[in-house]
N, C-alpha and C positions, 0 to 999 in steps of 0.2 A: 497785315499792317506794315511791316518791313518792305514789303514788296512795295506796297504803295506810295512808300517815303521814298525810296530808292527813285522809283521812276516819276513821280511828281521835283525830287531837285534834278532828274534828266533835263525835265521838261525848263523850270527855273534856269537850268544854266544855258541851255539853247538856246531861249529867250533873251540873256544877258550876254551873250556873247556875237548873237546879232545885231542886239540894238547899241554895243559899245563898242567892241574892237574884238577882232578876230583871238584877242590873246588873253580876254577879260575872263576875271570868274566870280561867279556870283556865290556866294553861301549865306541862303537863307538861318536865321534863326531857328532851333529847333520849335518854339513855339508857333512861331507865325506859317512853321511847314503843316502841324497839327494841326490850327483853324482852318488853310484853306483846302487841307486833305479831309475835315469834315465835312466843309463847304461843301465838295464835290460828291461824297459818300451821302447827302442830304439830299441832294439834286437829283442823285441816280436812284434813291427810294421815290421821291415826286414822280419819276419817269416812270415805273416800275410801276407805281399806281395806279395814271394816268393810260399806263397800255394794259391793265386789268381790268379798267373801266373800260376803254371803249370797246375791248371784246367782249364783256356782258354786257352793254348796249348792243355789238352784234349777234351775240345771240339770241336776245329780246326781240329784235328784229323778224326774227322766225317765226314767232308766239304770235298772233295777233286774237284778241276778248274781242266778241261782239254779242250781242245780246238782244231780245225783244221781252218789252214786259205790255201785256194787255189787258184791260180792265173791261165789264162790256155789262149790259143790262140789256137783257131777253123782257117785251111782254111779249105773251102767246095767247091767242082768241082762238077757241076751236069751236066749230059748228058741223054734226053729222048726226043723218037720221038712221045708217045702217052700216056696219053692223052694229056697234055701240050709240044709240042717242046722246049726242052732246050737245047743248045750248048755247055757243058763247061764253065758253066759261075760261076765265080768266088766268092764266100764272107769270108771275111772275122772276127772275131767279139773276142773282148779279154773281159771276164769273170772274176770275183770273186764268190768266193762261204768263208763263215765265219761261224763256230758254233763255238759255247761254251757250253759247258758238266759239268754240276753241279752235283753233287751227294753225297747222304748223306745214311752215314751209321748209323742209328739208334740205333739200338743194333744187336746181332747176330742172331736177328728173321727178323728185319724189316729192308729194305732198300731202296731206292728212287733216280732215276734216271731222270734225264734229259737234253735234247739237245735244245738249239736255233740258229735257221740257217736261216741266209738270202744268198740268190744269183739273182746278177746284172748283167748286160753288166755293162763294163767300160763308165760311163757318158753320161749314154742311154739322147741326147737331146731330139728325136723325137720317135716317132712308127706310121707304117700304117699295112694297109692290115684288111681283115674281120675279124679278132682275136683282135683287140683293145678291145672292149668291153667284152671277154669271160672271163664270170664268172669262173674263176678256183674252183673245189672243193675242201677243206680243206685239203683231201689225196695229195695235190700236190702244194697247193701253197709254199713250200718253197723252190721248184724248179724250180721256174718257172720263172725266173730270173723277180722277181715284183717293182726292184728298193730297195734302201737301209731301208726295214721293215724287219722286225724279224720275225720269223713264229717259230709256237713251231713243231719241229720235233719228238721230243717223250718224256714225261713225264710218270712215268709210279713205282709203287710199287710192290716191291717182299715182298713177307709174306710167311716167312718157318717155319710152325710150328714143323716140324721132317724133321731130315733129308733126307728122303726118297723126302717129297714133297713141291713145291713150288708154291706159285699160284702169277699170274699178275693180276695186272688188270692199265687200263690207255695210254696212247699213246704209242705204243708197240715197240720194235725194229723191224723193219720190210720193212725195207730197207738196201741196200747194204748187202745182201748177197751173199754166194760164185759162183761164183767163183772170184766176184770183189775183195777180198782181196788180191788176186794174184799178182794184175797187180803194186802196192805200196809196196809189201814184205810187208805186215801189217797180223797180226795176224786176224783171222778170225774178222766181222763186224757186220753183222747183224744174225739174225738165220736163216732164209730161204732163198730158193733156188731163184735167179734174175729171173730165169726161169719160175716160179711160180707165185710169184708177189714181184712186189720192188715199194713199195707205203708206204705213212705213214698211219695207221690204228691205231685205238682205239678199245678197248675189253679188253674181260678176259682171261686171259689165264692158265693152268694147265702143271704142268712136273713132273713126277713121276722118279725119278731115282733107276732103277732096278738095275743095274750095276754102282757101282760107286768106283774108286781105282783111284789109286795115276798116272797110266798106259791107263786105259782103264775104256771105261763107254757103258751105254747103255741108254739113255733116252727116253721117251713119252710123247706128249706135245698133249695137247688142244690146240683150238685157236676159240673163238667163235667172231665177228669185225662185226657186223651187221651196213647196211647202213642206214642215215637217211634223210626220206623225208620229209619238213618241209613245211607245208601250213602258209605262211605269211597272207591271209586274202586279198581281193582287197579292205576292208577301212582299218580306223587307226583302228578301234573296235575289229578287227577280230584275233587279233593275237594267233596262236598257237592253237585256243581254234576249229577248224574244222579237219577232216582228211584228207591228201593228196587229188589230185585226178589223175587218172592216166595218166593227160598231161596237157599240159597248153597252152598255143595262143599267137598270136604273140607279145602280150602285157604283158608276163607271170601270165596273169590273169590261176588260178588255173581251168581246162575244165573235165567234164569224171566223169567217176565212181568211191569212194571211195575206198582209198587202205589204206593198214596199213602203220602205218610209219615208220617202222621198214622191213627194208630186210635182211633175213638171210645169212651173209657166215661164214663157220665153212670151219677148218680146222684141220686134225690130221697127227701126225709127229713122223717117228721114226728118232733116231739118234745113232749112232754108230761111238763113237772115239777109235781110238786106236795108242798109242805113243813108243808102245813098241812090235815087232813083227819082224820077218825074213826076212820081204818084204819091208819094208820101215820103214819109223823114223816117218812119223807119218801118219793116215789112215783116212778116216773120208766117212761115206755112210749117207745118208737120201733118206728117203723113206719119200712122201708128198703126202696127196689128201686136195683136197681145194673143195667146193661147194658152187654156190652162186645158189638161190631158186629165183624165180617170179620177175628180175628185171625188172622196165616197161621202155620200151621205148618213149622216151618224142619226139613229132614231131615239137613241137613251131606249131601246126595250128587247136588244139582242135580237133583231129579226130583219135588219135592213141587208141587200146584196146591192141596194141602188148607187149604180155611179155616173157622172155628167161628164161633159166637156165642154166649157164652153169658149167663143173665140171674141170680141172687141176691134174692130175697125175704125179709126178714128181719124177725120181729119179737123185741123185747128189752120185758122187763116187768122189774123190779124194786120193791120194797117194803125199807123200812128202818125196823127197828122198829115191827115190827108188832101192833098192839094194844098200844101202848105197851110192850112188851120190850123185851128188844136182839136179838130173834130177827130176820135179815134173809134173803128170798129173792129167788133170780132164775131168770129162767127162759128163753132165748133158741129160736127157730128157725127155721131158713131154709131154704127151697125151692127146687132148683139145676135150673135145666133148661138143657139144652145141646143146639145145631144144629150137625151141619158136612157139609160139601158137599165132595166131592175128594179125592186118596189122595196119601199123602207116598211112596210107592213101590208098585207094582201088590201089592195084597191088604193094606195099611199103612192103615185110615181112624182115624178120633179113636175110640179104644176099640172099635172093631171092624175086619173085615176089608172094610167094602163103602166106598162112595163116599157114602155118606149117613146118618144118624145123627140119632138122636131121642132124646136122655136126659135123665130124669128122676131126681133124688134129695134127701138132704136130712140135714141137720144139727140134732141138737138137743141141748140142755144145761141144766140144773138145776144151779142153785149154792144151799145154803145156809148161814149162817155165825150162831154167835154169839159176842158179844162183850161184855167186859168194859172198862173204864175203857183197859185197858193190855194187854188181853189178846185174844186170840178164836179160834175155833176154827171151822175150815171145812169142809165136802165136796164135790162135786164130781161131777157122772154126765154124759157124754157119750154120744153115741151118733151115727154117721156113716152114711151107709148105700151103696152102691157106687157110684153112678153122679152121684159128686158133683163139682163145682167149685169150689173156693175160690180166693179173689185175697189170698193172704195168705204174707211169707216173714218174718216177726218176730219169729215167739211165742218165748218164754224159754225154754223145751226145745229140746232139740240132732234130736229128731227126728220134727218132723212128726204131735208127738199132738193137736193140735188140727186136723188134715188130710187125713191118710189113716181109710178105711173102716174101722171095727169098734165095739168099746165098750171104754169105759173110765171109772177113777175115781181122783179128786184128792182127797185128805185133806189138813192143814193144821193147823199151829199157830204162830200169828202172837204177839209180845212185842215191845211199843213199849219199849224199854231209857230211851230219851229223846223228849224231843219230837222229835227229829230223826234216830234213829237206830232198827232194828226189823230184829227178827231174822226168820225164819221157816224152820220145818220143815216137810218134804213130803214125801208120798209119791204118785207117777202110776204106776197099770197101765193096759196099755193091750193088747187082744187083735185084734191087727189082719188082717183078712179079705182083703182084696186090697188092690191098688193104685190110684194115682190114675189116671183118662183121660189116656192119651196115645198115643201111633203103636200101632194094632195092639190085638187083645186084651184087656181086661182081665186081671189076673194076677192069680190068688189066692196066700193065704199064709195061714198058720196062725202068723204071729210075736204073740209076747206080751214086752213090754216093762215091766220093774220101772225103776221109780225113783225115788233114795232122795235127795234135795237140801236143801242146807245154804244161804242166802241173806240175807245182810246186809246192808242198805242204808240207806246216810245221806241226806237230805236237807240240801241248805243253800238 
């Protein structure tokens, strides 16, 4: 305080000796030097405040909350005379789905994303059937409607050291991709093709941007998401410290011969946007191959040696606004071939009864949509064909129509209510032919499935 009186009447006599004569002196009152040495000790806390606030506004900065909450009402008509007879019989089930999207921008190298997402039935009191007890794997439990728990959907770091390149690594986006953003008027979602796989995955990931403008780009992506097989031990002793084996008994006591615990799937991806060209308002093509190496098939009865490989080729084209309309199409397909080696019980191999196996099949789909300021209307034609693969447990239907073998069609009528909020009406049939590969046989069916869904969904 002596310090501050000393040099505040510094300041007072400067002041007085300039505004009156070179030979003036001014001497304040000791009180009137204590008000305006408070004066200025009160102004310099305000200042002090004011630069603590706007740095916790810069750091909030960083932070950005977004969020999706969806409401939705399933009916389902099923009709099949083999192998189950079913008549039209009716269910119906109304749905939540909730995430929230945290993300943090570090600086302009590093940045970090992530989603938490639960989906329920509405006030599931009961459940039966042989699925009570199925362990869901971590790729899907947050779809799997588990009751009001949180599941982490994708956490995951970008690290750009040039602009050229970016690498991932951590729970990847790798669900809801296109042509799903179509059907909400949402800006593209995930990065890979539904086609492909639409599961949540962990890995690392690489994208090299060769082409990159304000218009148009060209990118290359990695994608290495290896699966893992974890030996719990049959005592408490045992944990972690043995390697897999390649089946386990009825009791999932660990049977078989050691595997690694680690299964490879890699994936590489070209991308091709373009926003500004003669044919449409915006373009977008990916090229995808996906490979999973030696996965083994588990029998639950200690007697499986069967293991697969299968590979996913996909390509996805889209156009938006084409020839200046608002007419938008797409048009995805993928090429599934599958290897497996070995029988999960004597006459048990991957869709057949032998020890060896060669299949070939394939997925394809046509979306077209048009749209209004606030409105659009969309369709939908699939088509799967038997001896197919897919790495996918997410889609928005309750049962496997973007999955299993047959044909089918998605009709649509989308109403943006607000900028943040958007209804949509639908209708999927789906006339489905057999089953997916797994132990044994292929199974045919004659199931055809209606349905009729109600789906609200806000953004924040």
């Amino acid at each position: 305080m002596k310090i501050a009186s000393f040099l505040f009447s510094l300041l007072l006599a400067s002041q007085a000796f300039a505004q009156q004569s070179p030979y003036a002196t001014v001497l304040s009152s000791e009180d009137n030097q204590q008000k305006q040495i408070d004066e200025i000790l009160q102004r310099m806390r305000l200042m002090e405040q004011e630069l603590a606030d706007v740095k916790a506004e810069q750091e909030l900065e960083i932070v950005s909350i977004h969020g999706q909450l969806t409401s939705s009402y399933d009916e389902i008509a099923t009709k099949e005379t083999y192998p189950t007879p079913r008549d039209l019989r009716r269910v119906n089930y109304l749905r939540l789905r909730f995430s929230l999207d945290a993300n943090v921008d570090l600086d302009p190298k590093v940045k970090i994303y992530s989603r938490f997402t639960t989906t329920k039935f509405f006030n599931r009191a009961f459940s039966e059937g042989r699925n009570i007890a199925r362990q869901f794997n971590d790729m899907e439990m947050a779809f799997r409607h588990q009751g009001p728990h949180v599941f982490l959907e994708k956490a995951y770091l970008d690290y750009t050291p040039v602009p050229q390149w970016t690498f991932s690594i951590g729970r990847l986006p790798t669900v809801e991709g296109p042509p799903s953003h179509l059907w909400d008027m949402q800006p593209t979602q995930g990065t890979y093709p539904i086609l492909n796989f639409n599961l949540a995955l962990d890995g690392i990931a690489g994208t090299y941007r060769y082409l990159h403008t304000p218009h148009e780009q060209l990118l290359f992506r990695g994608l290495f998401t290896p699966l893992s097989i974890v030996n719990l031990g049959n005592t408490g002793n045992e944990w972690y410290i043995d390697p897999p084996k390649g089946d386990i008994t009825t009791g999932n006591a660990a049977a078989g011969s050691d595997m690694a615990p680690l299964i490879n799937i890699g994936a590489l991806q070209m991308d091709y946007l373009s926003t500004q060209n003669d044919y449409s308002e915006r373009t977008n093509v990916v090229l995808q191959g996906t490979l999973l190496r030696d996965y083994r098939f588990f029998s639950g009865q200690g007697t499986s040696n069967l293991e697969y490989s299968a590979m996913n080729n996909t390509l996805y084209m889209e156009a938006q606004g084409i020839l200046r309309s608002r007419f938008d199409l797409a048009a995805s397909f993928t090429q599934s071939i599958t290897e497996s080696y070995g029988l999960a019980a004597p006459g048990i191999g991957a869709g057949s009864t032998t020890d060896e196996t060669h299949a070939h099949g394939y997925s394809l789909m046509f979306d077209g949509r048009y749209r209004w300021k606030r409105w659009a209307v969309g369709a939908e034609y699939l088509e799967i064909s038997r001896q197919v693969i897919s790495f996918a447990f997410t889609d928005e239907d309750l049962y496997d129509y973007y999955r299993n073998p047959g044909w089918g069609k998605h009709v649509y009528l989308t109403h943006k209510l607000t900028d943040f909020l958007i209804l949509r009406l639908g209708y999927r049939n789906k006339v489905q032919t057999s089953y997916r590969i797994t132990g044994g046989p292929i199974r045919n069916t004659d199931r055809e499935l209606n349905n009729v869904y109600l789906r609200l969904r806000a953004d924040f």
